[in-house]
N, C-alpha and C positions, 0 to 999 in steps of 0.2 A: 557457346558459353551460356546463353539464356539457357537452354532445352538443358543443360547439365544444372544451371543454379532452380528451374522447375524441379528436376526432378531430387535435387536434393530435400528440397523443401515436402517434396510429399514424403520422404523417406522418412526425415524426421517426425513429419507429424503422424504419421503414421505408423510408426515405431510407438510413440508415446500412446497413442488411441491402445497399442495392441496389449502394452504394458499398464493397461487403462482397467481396472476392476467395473466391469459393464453394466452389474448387478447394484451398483452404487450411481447413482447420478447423478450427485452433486459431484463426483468427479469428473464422469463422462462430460456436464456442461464444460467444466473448466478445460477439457481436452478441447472439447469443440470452441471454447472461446480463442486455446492457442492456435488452432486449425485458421481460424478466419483472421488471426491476427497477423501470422505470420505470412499467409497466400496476401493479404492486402498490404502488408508494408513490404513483401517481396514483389507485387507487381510496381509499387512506389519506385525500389530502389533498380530493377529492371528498366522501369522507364529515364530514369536519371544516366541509366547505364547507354544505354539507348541516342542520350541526349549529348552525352560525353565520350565521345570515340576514342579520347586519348586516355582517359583513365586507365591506370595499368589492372592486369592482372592479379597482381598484390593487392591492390588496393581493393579490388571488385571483390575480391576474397574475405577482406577482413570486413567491408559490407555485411557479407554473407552470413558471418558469422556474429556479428553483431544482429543484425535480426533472428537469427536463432534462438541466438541467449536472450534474447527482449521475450521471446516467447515464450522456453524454458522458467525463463524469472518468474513471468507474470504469473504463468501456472505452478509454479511453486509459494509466491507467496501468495496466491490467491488462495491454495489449498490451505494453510497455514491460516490464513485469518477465519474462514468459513470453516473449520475445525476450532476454531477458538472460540467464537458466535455457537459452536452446537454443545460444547461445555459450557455457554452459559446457560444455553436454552436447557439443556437436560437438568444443570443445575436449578433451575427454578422450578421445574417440576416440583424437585425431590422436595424442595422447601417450600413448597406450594402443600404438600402432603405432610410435613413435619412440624412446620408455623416458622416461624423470620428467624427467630430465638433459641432454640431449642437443643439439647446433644445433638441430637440428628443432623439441623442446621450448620452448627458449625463445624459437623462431620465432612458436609458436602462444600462448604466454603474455602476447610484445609486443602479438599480433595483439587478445586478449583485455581487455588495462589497457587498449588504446586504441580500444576500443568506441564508446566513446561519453562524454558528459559527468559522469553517476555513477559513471562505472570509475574505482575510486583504484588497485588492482594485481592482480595474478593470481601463484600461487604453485602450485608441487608439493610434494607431501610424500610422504616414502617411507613403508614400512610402522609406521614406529616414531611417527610424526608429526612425525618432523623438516623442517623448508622444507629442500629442496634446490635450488629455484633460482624468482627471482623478477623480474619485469619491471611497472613500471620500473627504471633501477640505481639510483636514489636509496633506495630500499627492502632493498637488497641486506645490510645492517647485522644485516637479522631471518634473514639464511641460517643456519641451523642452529639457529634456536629450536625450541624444541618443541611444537606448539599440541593434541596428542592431549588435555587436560585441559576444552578449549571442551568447553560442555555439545553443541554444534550438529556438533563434530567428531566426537564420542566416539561418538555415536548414528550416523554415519555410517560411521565404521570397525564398529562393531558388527553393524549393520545391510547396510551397502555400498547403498546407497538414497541420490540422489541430496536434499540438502536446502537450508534456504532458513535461518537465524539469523534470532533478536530481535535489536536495537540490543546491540551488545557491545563492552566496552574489548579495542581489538585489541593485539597485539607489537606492532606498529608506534606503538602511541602514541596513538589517538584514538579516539573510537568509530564504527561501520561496521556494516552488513549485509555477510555472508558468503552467499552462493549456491554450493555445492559439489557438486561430484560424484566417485563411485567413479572410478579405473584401471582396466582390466583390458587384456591383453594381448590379441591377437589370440586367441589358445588361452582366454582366458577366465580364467587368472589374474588374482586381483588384486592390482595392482601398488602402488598408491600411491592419491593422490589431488589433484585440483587444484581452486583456490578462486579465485572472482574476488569483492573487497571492493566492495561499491559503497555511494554516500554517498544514504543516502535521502532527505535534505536537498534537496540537486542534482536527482533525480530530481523530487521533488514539484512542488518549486520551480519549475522547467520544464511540468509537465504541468498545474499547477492554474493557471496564469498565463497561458493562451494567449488566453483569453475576451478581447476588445477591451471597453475600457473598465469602469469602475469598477462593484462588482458590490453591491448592498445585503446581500450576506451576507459572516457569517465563515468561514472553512476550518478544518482540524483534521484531523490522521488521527493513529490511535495505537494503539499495539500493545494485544491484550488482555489483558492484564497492566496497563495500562493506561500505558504511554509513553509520551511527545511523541514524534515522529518530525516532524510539521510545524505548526505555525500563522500562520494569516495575520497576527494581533498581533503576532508579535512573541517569544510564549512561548520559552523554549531547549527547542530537542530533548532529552530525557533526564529531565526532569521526568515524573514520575509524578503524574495526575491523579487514582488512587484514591486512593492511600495517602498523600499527601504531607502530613505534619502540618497543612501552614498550611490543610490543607482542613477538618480538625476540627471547625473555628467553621461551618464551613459545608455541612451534612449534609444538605439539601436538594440541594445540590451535587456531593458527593459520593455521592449517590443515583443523580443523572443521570447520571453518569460511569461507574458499577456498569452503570445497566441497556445505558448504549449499547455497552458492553465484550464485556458476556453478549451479546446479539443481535445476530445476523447482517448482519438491517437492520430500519429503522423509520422511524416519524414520531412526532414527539410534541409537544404544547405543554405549556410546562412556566413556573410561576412560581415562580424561587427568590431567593437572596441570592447576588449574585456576591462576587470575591475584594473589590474595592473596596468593599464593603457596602452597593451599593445593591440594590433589591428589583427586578428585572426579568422580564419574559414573552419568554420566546424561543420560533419554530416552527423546530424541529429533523426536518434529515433525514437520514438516513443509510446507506451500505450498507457492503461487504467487499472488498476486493481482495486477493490473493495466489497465494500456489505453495507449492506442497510440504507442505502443512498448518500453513506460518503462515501469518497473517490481519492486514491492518491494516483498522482501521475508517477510513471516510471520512465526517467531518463535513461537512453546512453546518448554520448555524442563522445567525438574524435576526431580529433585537427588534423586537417588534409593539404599536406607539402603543397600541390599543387592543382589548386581552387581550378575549378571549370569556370566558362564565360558566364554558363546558364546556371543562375543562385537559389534558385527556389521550384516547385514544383506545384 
């Protein structure tokens, strides 16, 4: 059963490498990041397997295929945000060559809101941090606000280092990831800066739902900090799953939440008391996806009829 769940694992990953465009490398890493993701949470759930003689067959199955899809995801929405980051990066180019303001500018601004399905708008702002000009025009109301005070802006005027936002209440009214980058001019000046908001919501929601048919686990991805940005129940984006009072009652809970926060990636089986207060066994998997040195974790977990002796790994 091992030597078959090995060698599935290399078949997948190595399917994806083959269907992997070689001559690009910001894809090849993300192949290679699923490669080392999947061999290290499959040696994880090997060893629990290992550990657990009774576990059924079924069960070791749907394992299997939950670390799969963990993989799969990661590298899907990884590609997806670091193509979003390189429409901003090209877009500052162009308005690096054209000025903040200009036809040109708000040629490459349209060109940017309407990316794709999580682009909600794209903006310039001059040295002071004022928006100077923004597409869509339904957005045009925030021309002249001042956004230098975002924790995610300040460090990028400070720095001029291209960066990625936590979930934030934007000017515009709701909350949003920011993806930004420096101006500079041809000569190297810097000029300004331009930001494209995107709905993490939208993004998820697309990329964790491609899987055909209904999947026996749950989803979750969430800042470390620990915010909702997505779940598959149901939960609202913007809840905080360490800190949130109503978790108090439930520190088992809020244990698990800490450790998948702090770690990169993992497995774990874990028995706690959920919100509804019943006592549950979940096998939880998870890794990392991001840019620019923010991180969201990516959950799965899935409740296991019948819990092993041995809880944790």
């Amino acid at each position: 059963m091992i030597n078959r769940f090995i060698l599935e694992i290399r078949y997948t990953t190595i399917r994806y490498v083959i269907k992997t465009d070689i001559r690009d490398y910001r894809r090849a890493t993300v192949a290679l990041g699923i490669i080392a993701l999947v061999l290290f949470l499959g040696l994880l759930v090997i060893g629990e397997m290992a550990m657990d003689t009774e576990k059924s067959t079924d069960e070791i199955s749907t394992d299997c295929d939950m670390v799969n899809a963990l993989g799969v995801a990661q590298g899907t929405i990884q590609e997806d945000l670091s193509g979003i980051d390189s429409i901003v990066t090209t877009g500052a180019i162009g308005i690096g060559r054209s000025g903040p303001d200009g036809d040109q500018a708000i040629g490459i601004l349209s060109g940017m809101s309407s990316s794709g399905p999580a682009a909600i708008d794209a903006i310039t702002a001059d040295l002071n941090g004022t928006i100077v000009a923004i597409r869509p025009d339904r957005y045009k109301s925030v021309i002249g606000a001042n956004i230098y005070n975002q924790t995610h802006i300040r460090r990028l005027y400070e720095q001029r280092v291209p960066v990625m936002s936590d979930l934030f209440m934007t000017v515009e009214g709701f909350p949003a990831v920011d993806i930004a980058s420096p101006v500079f001019s041809p000569g190297g000046k810097f000029i300004g800066i331009t930001t494209l908001l995107i709905s993490p919501g939208s993004l998820l929601e697309r990329d964790l739902t491609k899987q055909e048919g209904e999947v026996p686990w749950d989803t979750w991805v969430v800042q470390r900090d620990g915010t909702l940005l997505y779940s598959s129940d149901g939960e609202p984006a913007g809840k905080n799953i360490v800190n949130d009072p109503g978790l108090m009652k439930y520190p088992e809970l809020a244990h698990l939440s800490g450790t998948i926060t702090t770690e990169w990636q993992g497995t774990m089986t874990d028995t706690f008391t959920d919100v509804p207060g019943n006592t549950v066994t979940k096998h939880i998997v998870w890794t990392t996806v991001g840019i620019r040195g923010t991180e969201w974790r990516l959950v799965f977990s899935r409740a296991i009829a019948n819990p092993p002796e041995i809880t944790d790994i």
